[in-house]
Structure formats: C-alpha cells, structure tokens
N, C-alpha and C positions, 0 to 999 in steps of 0.2 A: 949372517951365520945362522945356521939352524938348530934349533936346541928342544932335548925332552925333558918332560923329569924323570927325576931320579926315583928309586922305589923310596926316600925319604922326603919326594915330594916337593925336593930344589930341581934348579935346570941344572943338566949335561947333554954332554954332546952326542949326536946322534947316537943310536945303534951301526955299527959298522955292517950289517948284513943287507941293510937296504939304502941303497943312494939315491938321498933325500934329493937331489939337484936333478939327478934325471928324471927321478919318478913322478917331480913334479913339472918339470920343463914340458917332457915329453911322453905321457903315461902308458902310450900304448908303445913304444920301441921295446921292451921285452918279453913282450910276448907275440905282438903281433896284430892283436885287437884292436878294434876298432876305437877311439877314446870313448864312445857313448857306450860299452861296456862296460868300463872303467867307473865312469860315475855315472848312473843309470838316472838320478832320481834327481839331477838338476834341474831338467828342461819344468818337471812340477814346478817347481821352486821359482821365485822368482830371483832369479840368479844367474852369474857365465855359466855357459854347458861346455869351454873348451881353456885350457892353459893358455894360451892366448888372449882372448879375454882376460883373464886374471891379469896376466902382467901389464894390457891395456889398465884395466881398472889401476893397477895399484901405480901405475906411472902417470895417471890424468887425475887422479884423489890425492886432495891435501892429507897430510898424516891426521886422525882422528882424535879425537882428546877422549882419553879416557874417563867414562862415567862406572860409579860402581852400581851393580844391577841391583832391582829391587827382588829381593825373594819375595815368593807365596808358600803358604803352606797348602799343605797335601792331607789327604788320610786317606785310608783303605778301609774301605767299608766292611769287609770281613775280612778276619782273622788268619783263617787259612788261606785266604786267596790275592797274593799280594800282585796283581799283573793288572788290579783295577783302581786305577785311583782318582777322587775325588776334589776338587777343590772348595777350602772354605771360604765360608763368605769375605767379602773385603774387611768387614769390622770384626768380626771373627780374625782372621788374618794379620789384621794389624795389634790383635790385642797381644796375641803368641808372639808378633814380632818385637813389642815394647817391652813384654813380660821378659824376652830372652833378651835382649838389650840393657836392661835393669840388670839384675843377676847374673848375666852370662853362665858361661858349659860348665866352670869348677864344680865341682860337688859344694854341697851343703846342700841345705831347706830345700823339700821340692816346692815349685811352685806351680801352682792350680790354676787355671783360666778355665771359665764355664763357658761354652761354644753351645754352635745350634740354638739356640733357644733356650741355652742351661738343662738341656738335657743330657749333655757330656759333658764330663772334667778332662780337659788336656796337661797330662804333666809334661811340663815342660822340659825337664829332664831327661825324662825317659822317655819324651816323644812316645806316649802312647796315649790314648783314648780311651776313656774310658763310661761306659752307660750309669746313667742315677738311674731312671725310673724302670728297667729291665734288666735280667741276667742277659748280660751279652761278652764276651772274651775281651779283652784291650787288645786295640787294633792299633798297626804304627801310626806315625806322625813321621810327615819329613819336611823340613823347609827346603823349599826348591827353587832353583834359578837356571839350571839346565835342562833340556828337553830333549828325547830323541824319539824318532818314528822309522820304522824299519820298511821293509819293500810291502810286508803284508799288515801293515799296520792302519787301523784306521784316524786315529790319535795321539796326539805327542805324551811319552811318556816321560816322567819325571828320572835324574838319575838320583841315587843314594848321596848325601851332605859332603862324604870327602872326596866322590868323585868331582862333585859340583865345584868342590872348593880348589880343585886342583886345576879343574878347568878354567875357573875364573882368574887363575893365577899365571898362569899361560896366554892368557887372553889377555891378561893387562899387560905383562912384557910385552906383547905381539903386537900392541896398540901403542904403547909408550915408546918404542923402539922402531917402529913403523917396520918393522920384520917380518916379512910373513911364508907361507908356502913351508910352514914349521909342524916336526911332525912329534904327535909324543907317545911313548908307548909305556901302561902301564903293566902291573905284576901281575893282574888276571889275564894278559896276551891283548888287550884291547890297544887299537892301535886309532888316535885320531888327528887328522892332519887339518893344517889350518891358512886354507886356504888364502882366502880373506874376510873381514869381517863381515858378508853375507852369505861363504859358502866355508862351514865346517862339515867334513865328512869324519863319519867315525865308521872301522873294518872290524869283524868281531875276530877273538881267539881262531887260530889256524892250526890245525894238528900238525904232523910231520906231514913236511917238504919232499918232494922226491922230484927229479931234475926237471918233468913236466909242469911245475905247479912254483915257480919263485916271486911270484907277487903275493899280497893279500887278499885283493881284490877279485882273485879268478877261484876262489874257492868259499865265499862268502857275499854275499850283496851288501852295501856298505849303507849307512845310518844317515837319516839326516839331522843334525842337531842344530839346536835353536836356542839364543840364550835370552831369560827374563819369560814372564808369564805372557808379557804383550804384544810376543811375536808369534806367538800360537795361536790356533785356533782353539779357543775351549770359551765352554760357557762359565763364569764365575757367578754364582748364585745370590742374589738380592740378600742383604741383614733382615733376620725379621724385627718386626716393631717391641720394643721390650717390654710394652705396656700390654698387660693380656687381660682383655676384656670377657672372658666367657672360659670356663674349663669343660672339658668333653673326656667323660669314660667309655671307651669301646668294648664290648666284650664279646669276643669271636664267638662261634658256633660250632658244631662238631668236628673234630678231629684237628691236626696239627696246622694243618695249610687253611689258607685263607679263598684259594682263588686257583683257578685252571693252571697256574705257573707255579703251582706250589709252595707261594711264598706264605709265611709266618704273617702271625698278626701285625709283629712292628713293623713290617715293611709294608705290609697295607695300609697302616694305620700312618706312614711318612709319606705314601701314596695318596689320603683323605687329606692329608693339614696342606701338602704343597696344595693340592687344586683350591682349598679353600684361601688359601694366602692368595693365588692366584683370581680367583671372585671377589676377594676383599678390594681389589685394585683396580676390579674392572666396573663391578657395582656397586663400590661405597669409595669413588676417587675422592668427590670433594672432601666428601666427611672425613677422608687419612689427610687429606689436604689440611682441614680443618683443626686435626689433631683428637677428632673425636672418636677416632675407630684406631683400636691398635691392635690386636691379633685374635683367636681362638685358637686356643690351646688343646690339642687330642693325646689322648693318653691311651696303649693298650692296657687289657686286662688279661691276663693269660692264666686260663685254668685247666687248662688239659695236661700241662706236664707236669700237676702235684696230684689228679686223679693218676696218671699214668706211670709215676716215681716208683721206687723204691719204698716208697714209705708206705705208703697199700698193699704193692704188691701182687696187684690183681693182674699183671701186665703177665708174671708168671703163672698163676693160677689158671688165666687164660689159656697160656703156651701149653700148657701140659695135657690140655683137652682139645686143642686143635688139629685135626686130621692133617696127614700131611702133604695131600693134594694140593693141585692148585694155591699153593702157598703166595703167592702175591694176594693173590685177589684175597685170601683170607688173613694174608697179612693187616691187608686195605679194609677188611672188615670190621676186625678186631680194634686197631687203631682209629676206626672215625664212627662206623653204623654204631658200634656197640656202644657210644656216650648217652644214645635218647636211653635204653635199658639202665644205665648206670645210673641216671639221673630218675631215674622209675622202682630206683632201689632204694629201700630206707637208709641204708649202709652206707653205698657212697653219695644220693643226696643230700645227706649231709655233710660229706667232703664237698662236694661243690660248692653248696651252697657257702660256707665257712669260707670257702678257699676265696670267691669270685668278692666276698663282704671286707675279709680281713684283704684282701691286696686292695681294691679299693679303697679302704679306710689308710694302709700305707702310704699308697701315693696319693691320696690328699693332705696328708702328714707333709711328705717331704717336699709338695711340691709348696706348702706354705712356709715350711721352713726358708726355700728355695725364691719365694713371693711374697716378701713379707708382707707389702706392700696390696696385696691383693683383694681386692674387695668385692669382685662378681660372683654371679651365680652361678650355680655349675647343672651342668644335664649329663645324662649316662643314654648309653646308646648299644645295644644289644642285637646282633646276628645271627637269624637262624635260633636256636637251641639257648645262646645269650638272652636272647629278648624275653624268652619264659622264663631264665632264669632271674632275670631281674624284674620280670611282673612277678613272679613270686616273692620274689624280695622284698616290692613294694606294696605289696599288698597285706602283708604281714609286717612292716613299717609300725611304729605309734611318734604321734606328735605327743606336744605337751597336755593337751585334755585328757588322754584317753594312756597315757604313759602307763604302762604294765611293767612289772616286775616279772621279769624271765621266771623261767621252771625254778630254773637250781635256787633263785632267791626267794621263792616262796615262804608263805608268813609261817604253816605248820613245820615246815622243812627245818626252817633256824629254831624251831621250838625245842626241837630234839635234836640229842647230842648224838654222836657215834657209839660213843657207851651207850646210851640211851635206847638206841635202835638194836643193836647187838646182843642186849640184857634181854630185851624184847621178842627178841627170836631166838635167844636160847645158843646165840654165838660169840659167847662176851669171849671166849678163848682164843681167840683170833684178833683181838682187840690190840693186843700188843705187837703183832708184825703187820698191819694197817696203821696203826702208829707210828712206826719205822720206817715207813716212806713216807709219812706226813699227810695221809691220805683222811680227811674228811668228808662228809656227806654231800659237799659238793663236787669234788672232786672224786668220789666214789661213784657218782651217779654219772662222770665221765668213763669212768672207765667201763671195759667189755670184758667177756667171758674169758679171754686168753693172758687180759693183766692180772687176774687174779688167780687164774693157775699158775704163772710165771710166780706168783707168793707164796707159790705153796699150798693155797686152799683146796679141799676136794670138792669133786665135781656137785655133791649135795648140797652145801653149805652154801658154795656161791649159786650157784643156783637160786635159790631161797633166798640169800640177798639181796641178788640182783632182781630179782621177780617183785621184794618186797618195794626196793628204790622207785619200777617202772611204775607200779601200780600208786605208789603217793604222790609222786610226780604228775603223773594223766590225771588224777581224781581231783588233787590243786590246782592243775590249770584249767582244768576243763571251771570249775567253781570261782577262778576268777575271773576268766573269760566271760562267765554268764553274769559275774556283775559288775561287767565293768564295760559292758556294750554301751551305746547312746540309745535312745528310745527310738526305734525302725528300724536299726540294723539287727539285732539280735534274731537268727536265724532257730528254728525251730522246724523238725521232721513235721511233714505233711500228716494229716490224721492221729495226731497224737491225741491221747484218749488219758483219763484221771484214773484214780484206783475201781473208780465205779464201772470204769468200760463206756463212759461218752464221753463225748468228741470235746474238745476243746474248743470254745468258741471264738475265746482269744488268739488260737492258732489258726484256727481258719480262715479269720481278720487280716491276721497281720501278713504284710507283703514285706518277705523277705528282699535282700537288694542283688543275692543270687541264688535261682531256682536250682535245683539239683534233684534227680531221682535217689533215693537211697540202693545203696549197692548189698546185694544180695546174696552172691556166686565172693566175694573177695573176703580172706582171712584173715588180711591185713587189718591192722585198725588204723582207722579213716578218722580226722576229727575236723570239726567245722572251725573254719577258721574266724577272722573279724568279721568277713563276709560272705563264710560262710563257702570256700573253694575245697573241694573235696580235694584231699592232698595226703599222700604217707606223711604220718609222724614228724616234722621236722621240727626244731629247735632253730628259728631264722634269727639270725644276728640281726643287729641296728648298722646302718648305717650314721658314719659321725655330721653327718649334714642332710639337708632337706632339697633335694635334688627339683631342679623347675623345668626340666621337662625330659620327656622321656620319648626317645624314639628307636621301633622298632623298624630292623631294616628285615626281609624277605622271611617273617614270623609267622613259626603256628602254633600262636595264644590260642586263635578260636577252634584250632581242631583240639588240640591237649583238654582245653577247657568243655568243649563238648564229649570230649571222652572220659572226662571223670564227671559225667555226668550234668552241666551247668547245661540249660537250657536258655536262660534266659539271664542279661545283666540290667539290674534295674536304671533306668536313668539318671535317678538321683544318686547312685554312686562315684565316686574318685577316689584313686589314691589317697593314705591318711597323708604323706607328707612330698606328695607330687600332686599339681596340679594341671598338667597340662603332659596327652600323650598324642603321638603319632604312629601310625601303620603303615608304613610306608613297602611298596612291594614292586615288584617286575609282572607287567599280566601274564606271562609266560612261564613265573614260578613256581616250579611244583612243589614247593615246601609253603609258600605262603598262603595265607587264609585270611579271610575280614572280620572285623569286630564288631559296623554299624550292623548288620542285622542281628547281632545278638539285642543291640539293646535296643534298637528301631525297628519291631517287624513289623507294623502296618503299612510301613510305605520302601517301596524295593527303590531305592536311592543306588545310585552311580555313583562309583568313586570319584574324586575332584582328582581332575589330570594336572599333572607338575607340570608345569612351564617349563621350556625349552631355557637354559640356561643363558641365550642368546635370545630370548623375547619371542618368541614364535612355537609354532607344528611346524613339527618335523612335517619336510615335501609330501612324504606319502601320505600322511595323516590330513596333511589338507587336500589336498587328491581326493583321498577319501568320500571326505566332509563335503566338497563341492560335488563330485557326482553325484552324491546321496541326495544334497538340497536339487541341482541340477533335474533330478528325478521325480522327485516326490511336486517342482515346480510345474514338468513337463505333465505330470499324471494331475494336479489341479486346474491346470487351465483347458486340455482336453475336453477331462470332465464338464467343468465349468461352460466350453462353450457347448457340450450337446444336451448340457441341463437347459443351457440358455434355447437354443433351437428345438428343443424340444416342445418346451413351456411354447412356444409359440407358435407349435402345429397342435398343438392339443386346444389350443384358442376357439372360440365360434368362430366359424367363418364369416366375411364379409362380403354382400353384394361389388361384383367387378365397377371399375370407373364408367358411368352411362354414355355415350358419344355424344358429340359434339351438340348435334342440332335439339338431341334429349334434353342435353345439358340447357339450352339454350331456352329452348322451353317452358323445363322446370323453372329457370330464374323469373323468365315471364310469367307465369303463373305464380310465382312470389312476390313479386313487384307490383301486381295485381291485387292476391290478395292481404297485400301489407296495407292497401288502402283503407280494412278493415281491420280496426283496433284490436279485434279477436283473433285476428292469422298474425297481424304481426311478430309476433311473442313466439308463439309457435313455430314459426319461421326461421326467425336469427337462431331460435336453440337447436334445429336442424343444420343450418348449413354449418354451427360450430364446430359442431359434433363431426361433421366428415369433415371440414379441414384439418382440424387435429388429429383423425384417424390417421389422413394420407400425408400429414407431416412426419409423423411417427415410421408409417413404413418406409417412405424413402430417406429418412434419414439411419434405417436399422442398421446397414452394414457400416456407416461412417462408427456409430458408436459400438457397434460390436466390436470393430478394431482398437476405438480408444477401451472399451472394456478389458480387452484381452492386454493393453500394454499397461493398464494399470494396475492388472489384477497381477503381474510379472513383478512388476515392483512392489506391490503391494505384499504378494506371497513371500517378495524376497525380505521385505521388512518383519513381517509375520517370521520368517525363519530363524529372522535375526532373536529379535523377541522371544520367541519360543525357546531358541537357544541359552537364552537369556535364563527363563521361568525355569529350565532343566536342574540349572543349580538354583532352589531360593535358600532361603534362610532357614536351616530348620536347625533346632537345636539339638545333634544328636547326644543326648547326656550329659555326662559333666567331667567324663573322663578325659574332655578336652573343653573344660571350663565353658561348655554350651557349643562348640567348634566340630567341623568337619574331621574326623579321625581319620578314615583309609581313604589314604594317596596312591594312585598309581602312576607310574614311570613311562614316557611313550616309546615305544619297541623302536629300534632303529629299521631303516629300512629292510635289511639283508636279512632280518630275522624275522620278517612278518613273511620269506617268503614257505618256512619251514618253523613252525614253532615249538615240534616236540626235535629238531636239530639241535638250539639253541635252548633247551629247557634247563640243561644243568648249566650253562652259562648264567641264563638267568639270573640265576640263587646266587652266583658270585658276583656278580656286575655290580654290586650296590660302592666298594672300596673306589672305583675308579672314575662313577657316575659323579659329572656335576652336575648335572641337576640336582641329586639328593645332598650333594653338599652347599648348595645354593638354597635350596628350602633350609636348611639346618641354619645356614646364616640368616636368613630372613627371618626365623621363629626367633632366633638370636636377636638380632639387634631391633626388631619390632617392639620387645618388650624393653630396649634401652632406648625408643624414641628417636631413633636414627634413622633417617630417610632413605630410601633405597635408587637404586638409581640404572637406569635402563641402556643401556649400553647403545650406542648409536649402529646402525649395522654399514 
C-alpha cells in the first residue's frame, strides 16, 4: 500500500490526483515520453535507470534491516548566503552531536560548543555560529542526514532538520515494511518518491496544471537524494591538533580586500592556517607522530574598518570632496590609495596605530583566556602598509631596562593639578565644567579641539589650553627620552654646535644607530625617536608581550624609511623587544623594497631564494641556472684551449727531427766520443733533452683532450663551489640576530614570461604562497628544536 505524510508529519494515503501504481509501474504511459525523461539523472547514479529493474531488484533483495543514520553537521560560512554549505570536522561534528544528545531541543540553558579551532562558539540551540576573535554575523548550523543534488548542481546539498527528519521517517516504514515505489508529498508542493533504497527521486513544486502538463516530472527535472554523509561525495575536513604551539598576528595592508578575489583578511588569513596545517603534515610527520608538533595558530588584525567607521568620519569628509566622475575608480581610491596619506597624517596615525595595538592586545587577551594552557611564543606578521605599521610599533616598543613612562604619566605632568594648570593661565573659570565630565590633565591632553567646544569653551581659551598641554607634554618627553637612552643609541642632529658656535666633538664621535638628514621644507614636528626614525608626533602604545619574530610580507620599510630621511641603519641595532625580523617579498612586487643594504652597503649581497615548498627550483629557474653554468662552462674551456695553443705557438721553435742516416751518425759520433770521459756527460744531457722534447709533442693532443675533460668537470665543480661562496656567512646586523633578512619568493613559470602582467598579483600572492608559510613554520619550530623534514617527491 502506498503512503505520504500528512502535513502533521504522520503517513496517509496517497494524494488522489496522482496514481501512485501507474506512475511508478509505468512512467512514461501518460504522457508519452520516453522513461529516460522521466528520471533523467539515474544512469549518473549508480543505480536501475528503468521500473523494471526496480521491481527486479525489490523481488531478488531480502527486506533490509533498518539502521538509523548517522547525522553531520553543517554550517554556512556566510550569513547571507545560505546555498553554500560547509562541513565540520568529524570531532567538531561529534562534539555538536553529544552536546544535543545530552540536553536535547526543549528550551532551557543554551549550550556552547567551541569548533574550528575555538575560534567559533556553536549554540546549539539556535543552531547558529558564532566568531570569538572577529566581527562576523552568526551564520546557520544544521545537523544533516539528507542530501540532494539537482540537474545543475555540482554537490550534494544538505536539506533543513524537519525535512530530514520526515524523510528519515518514511524511509524507516519503507524499510521496515519492505514497501516501497511510496510517494510523499509535502506543504511546500515537493513531491519525493521512493523508489528503492538506492534510487529516491525528489520533483520540485509545480505551478498550475493545464491538460498539456499532468505529471511532475514534465515541468521540473527531478533531485537526486542520498541519505547519511557517507554516500556523498564531499570532502569532510581533518580536526586540528588542540595543542597550539606558536600564535601568529596578521595584519593586512591597504584597503578592505586582501587579494585579486577580493576577499577580507579572515578569509585570507583561513586560507594561510589551512596550507600551514597542510605543511605541518607533510614536513613535520614524524614529529605530529611523535606528539611533538601540534598546530600554529593565525589570527587576523583588522584596522581599516575603525579608520573607516563612523567614528572618524573621514569616510564622509571624503565623500563631500570627491568629484563625481569616474566614481568607481574614485570610489577604489578613496577606500584603499588613500590609507598610505592617512597613515602620513598625525590625526589618523594615531587611530591606526591605537587601533592595530589595542585589537592585538584583545585577542591575546581572549585567546589566553581561550588557551589557558598555553605557553609559546608568539610572532606578528604584517602586509604591505601592516609591516610599517608594526615596524613602527616595534620600534617604539620598551623592554624592561629601558621601560619609559608614556607622555600623559609623566613626572611634571602628575606634579600639577587641573586647578593647578588652569590658575596658571588665568582659566580657573572653566574649572568647574571640566570637572563635570571628570576630565583631568590626562584625559585633557586626550582630548581635541572639538571636545572642548562641545563644553562650551571659546575658541581662545581652549586654544591656549590645549597649546599649553602640547607644549609640556613634547618638552617632558623629549627630556626623558634624552635620559633614558643606553650609551650609543642616543641620536644627536649632525653639526650641532655649543652656545660658543663650535662644533660638538662628542657629536661628531658618536654614530648614531639611524642616520637621518634633518628636514627643512616640513612644518610638522618631527621627533627622534629611540632610534632615532624621523616620524609625525605619535603617542605608540605597548604591546602586552614581547613578540619573537617579526615577518614582513611584500613591504616598503625601506622606501618609507628612506623618505623620512634614514639613510643609513646601523648594524648593531634590533628591535627593543623583538629579536628576530624577516623581508620576505615577490621579485616582481612593486610595493616591496630591501632592508640588507640599508644596513650592509659595502657588499651588494642577493637575496636568499625560499625553497620550493616541495625541496627544489622551480623547472624554469633551473633551466635558467644550467644554461647560465652551461655558458659560462662553454666560454672557459674555449678560452682555455686557445690560451693553451696559443702559449705554444709563441714557444721558440725547435730544429725538425734529423733523418734517419743523420740520426745514425750523430749516435756514432756519440758512441765514439763517450769513449772520452769529457763527451760523455755532455752527451747523455743531449740526447735527454730531445727525448723529452719529442715525448712531450707527441703526446700534446692525447693530453689536451684529457685537459679539456677535466677542466669540464673541474669548471663544473668550480660552479658548484662558487655557487656555494655566493651565499657565505655574513652577518647582516642584528635585526635578525646576525641572520640573513630579505627573502625572495621564486616567480612561477607563467609569470617570468610578462612580469609588469603579474605585478599587482605579485603584492597579493603572499596569503596563498606555501612557500612563505613553509619558511614561517621553519623559523617557527627551528627555535623549538624540532627537525624538519623533506618530503620524498
């Protein structure tokens, strides 16, 4: 007997408008068609393509025992877009599946399971997702055990929990009752019949009928559904290791996107952690074997959308001065070029800089909160317009020796009070609505020209305030900066001269550890910093840890740095509380620039090339390499042999070999006079001499030949070698603890054969590059004593 359910989700009896016996007996009798119209998408399938078959099968198959299927869960990676869905990992998967097993659907307590990594809380209740270390929407969740994939589809998609659960319930009568060829139609007009347990077809909603059109089938292409995760085709994604060995801050570069596809830094930055989980497995096997390597953890940084807020405001201030031309491409200006200018403004670099300190300082907060457990070192990693920003950051860092007391906590600053300052200039009358918003000389020297009119102040008064705050503030720190340098960093302007008008001797001694011209033409004020980096006014926050290594991906440190004037970075410099940096770049990037010759100019060094992630050069690059030696082998032995034939027509000539009966002669005439003890002598050192002459000639061409095969291998060893002495040991500085700093990336084939094509690809290639996430893990667990391991090809 054939049964649906009901819109309450029980079985009843068919629909009376369609006969269930014929349509499945014989599909094509009312209409005419063919049956491979009918159900188009069997013969894919491994399954009968004909009613027939079916009834073969279900009359040669013992009735089936019913198993109840295993669900997976699901999620949708963005919010608005629910047509893409995800699968979580198996341990991920099972934790959601026990968590709702424990508690089940009733209401009460929601319950939290951390996924991914613990980078998302899933409520389990509300089936949604949600991000810890980023603003991101709460995305669904579905536990899933039904699948369907349509004509144009390339992947089985998941259905919604009561269609699933209504299907599963169908499908255990149809199993338990050995019934089948049962068709069920629900309230949305979906109609899915069931054949046998290998062929469910599901029809979508059918509008009005008109006498042309009385099947399903002839006005829709029909579904293939598949029940359980493990009759699909999908890839279900590896658990990561819960032990995280290493934390990584990312922080993007100009403008909202990351990369030619426009995506956001988290999805770059999900793009870096998979390939590196992906390397952890292929070059440190034994070690996860071992239990000694458990993950590296990346974190984005995102500072462009609190310059870009509401809360600046510059996004309008902008708009209101923007022509209204070509408005994309000035949309495209405004939103990415204009961050280097922003960042070159006292104003909002220090919104950036604040912004990129304080979220990083957050999410090491929460991720320890998160980790309690966690006891590695952590490195920051900087992109593009990132990488300056966090060499700024680090450069203005203080360890414990040299710990300074910011502006606002300066020693004069707490000496005086608000009364104090106010009495002072003659503005005690104001005294009392600055004290209505709780506002003190710290918190006065925070605020701008526009808080204090918001109070009511006129334009004189604050004026004069605020002039009096900047000016104690610069004079304090400039005074403790100067005494609280170590002996050789303290920076001093070139030719500074005493009240007498001569030269300082002491300043003409001391080598600063960054050269600088002083700026002339600029109105800004400029102050030296620890070491002295000409920079606007900034107030740089602390970071709450001591960061160990620092890598920039496609940066321009050393153009920025040479345009406020650095020339020169002394050797014996480094970071106060990083020790170890990288330069890492694309040779085809036009944003990127080098750091060794700032601080190595006597010797023009090459960059150290990254290894091929896979232990070799790239084809072309050895291509390269061998016609080059190939060349330079060809153009030595050449040489070599017309040096060699040369040298031996420039020789004094030699009298030709005498004939025979000459020859014969001359012996007799030696043999003669060897009778006499005075020719003897004279004689044997004659005939030495031309034996060895004419051994030498006629053996010249056997050894010119072994010269030339030796000098082949000889050259080729010599190349070797040489290749060898191109990188030695030098120590460039100390900004990478005596280490090689700029790395370059080897160009793919496709892109050596146009390289201003690929130029702005370049700039972004670094997110999707394993190689640069293969160095990142090698810097990484080098310094944890972990052996690396070369993948067999």
């Amino acid at each position: 007997m054939s049964h649906v359910p009901s819109e309450e989700g029980g079985l009843s009896e068919a629909a009376p408008d369609v006969n269930n016996q014929d349509l499945l007996d014989n599909p094509a009798q009312k209409t005419g068609n063919a049956p491979e119209d009918q159900v188009p998408h069997v013969v894919d399938e491994a399954s009968p393509s004909s009613t027939s078959s079916f009834e073969l099968l279900d009359m040669d198959s013992a009735p089936a025992t019913y198993r109840e299927v295993q669900p997976h869960w699901f999620f949708c990676p963005r919010g608005e877009d629910n047509t893409t869905w995800l699968p979580f990992s198996r341990e991920d998967s099972d934790k959601l599946e026990n968590a709702l097993n424990t508690v089940g659907d009733k209401e009460g307590d929601e319950v939290v399971i951390a996924v991914d990594g613990e980078r998302y809380d899933v409520h389990v209740r509300e089936r949604k997702r949600y991000a810890v270390y980023w603003e991101q929407g709460p995305t669904e969740v579905r536990r899933c055990s039904w699948f369907y994939k349509g004509d144009k589809d390339t992947k089985f998609m998941p259905y919604p929990e009561d269609f699933c659960k209504r299907l599963e319930e169908a499908y255990m009568v149809a199993v338990t009752l050995n019934e089948w060829k049962t068709k069920l139609e629900f309230p949305s007009g979906e109609t899915v019949i069931l054949h046998n347990p290998k062929l469910i077809m599901q029809y979508q909603a059918v509008g009005l009928q008109d006498e042309w059109q009385s099947s399903p089938s002839e006005q829709t292409r029909p579904r293939t559904l598949k029940r359980g995760v493990g009759n699909i085709t999908v890839e279900i994604p590896e658990g990561e290791p819960e032990k995280v060995d290493h934390l990584v801050f990312m922080v993007h570069g100009i403008g909202p996107a990351c990369d030619l596809r426009f995506r956001s830094i988290i999805q770059c930055v999900n793009d870096f952690r998979s390939a590196s989980l992906s390397l952890l497995g292929s070059h440190y096997k034994r070690a996860q074997q071992d239990g000694q390597v458990g993950r590296v953890e990346f974190l984005p940084v995102n500072w462009h959308s609190a310059l870009h807020g509401d809360a600046t405001g510059v996004d309008e201030d902008i708009q209101r001065i923007t022509l209204p031309s070509i408005s994309r491409l000035r949309h495209f200006t405004n939103d990415t070029l204009l961050d280097l200018f922003f960042y070159n403004s006292p104003t909002y670099c220090q919104t950036i800089v604040d912004t990129v300190a304080s979220e990083i300082n957050k999410l090491h907060t929460l991720f320890k909160q998160r980790h309690s457990g966690f006891n590695g070192a952590i490195s920051v990693v900087g992109h593009s317009l990132g990488s300056l920003i966090l060499f700024d950051l680090l450069t203005n860092q203080r360890n414990g020796s040299n710990a300074r007391q910011g502006v606002l906590s300066g020693e004069s600053l707490h000496h005086d009070t608000l009364q104090d300052t106010l009495t002072r200039l003659g503005l005690q009358q104001y005294l009392d609505t600055l004290q209505a918003e709780n506002l003190d000389l710290e918190s006065l020297a925070l605020c701008q020209d526009s808080d204090l009119k918001d109070l009511g102040i006129p334009l004189g008064p604050r004026k004069k305030l605020l002039n009096y705050i900047r000016k104690k503030w610069l004079s304090e720190d400039s005074k403790n900066r100067a005494g609280r340098l170590p002996p050789g960093i303290q920076v001093q302007p070139e030719g500074s001269s005493d009240q007498d008008g001569n030269q300082s001797s002491a300043a003409s001694k001391r080598r600063a550890h960054f050269h600088r011209a002083q700026s002339v033409t600029s109105a800004v004020e400029y102050e030296y910093f620890d070491v002295g980096i000409g920079q606007v006014s900034i107030n740089y926050p602390q970071l709450a840890f001591h960061p160990q290594t620092f890598f920039a991906f496609g940066s321009p440190i050393g153009m920025f740095l040479t345009v406020r004037g650095l020339k020169h970075i002394d050797p014996n410099y480094s970071f106060p509380t990083c020790k170890s940096f990288y330069n890492i770049y694309h040779p085809f990037d036009p944003v990127a620039y080098r750091i060794e010759p700032m601080i190595v100019t006597e010797v023009d060094l090459e960059p150290m090339l990254i290894p091929h992630h896979k232990g070799r050069k790239r084809m072309h690059l050895e291509l390269k390499d061998s016609l080059t030696r190939m060349s330079m082998d060809l153009k030595n032995n050449v040489f070599g042999s017309l040096r060699t034939a040369w040298q031996s027509f420039a020789r004094i000539p030699v009298a030709a070999l005498p004939p025979l009966d000459e020859a014969n002669t001359t012996i007799e005439n030696d043999l003669q006079e060897s009778q006499a003890s005075a020719a003897v002598s004279a004689s044997a050192k004659r005939e030495e001499q031309r034996a060895d002459f004419w051994t030498k000639v006629l053996e010249w061409p056997r050894a010119l030949h072994k010269y030339n095969l030796q000098g082949t291998c000889e050259e080729a060893e010599s190349s070797e070698s040489a290749e060898q002495r191109e990188q030695p040991e030098i120590k460039v500085g100390m900004l990478n603890e005596g280490r090689r700093i700029d790395y370059v990336l080897q160009e793919k084939p496709i892109e050596s054969f146009n390289e201003y094509l690929f130029a702005i690809q370049s700039h972004l290639c670094y997110w999707e590059s394993e190689d640069t996430a293969l160095l990142l893990l090698k810097e990484i667990y080098d310094k944890l004593g972990v052996a690396f391991e070369q993948p067999q090809q």
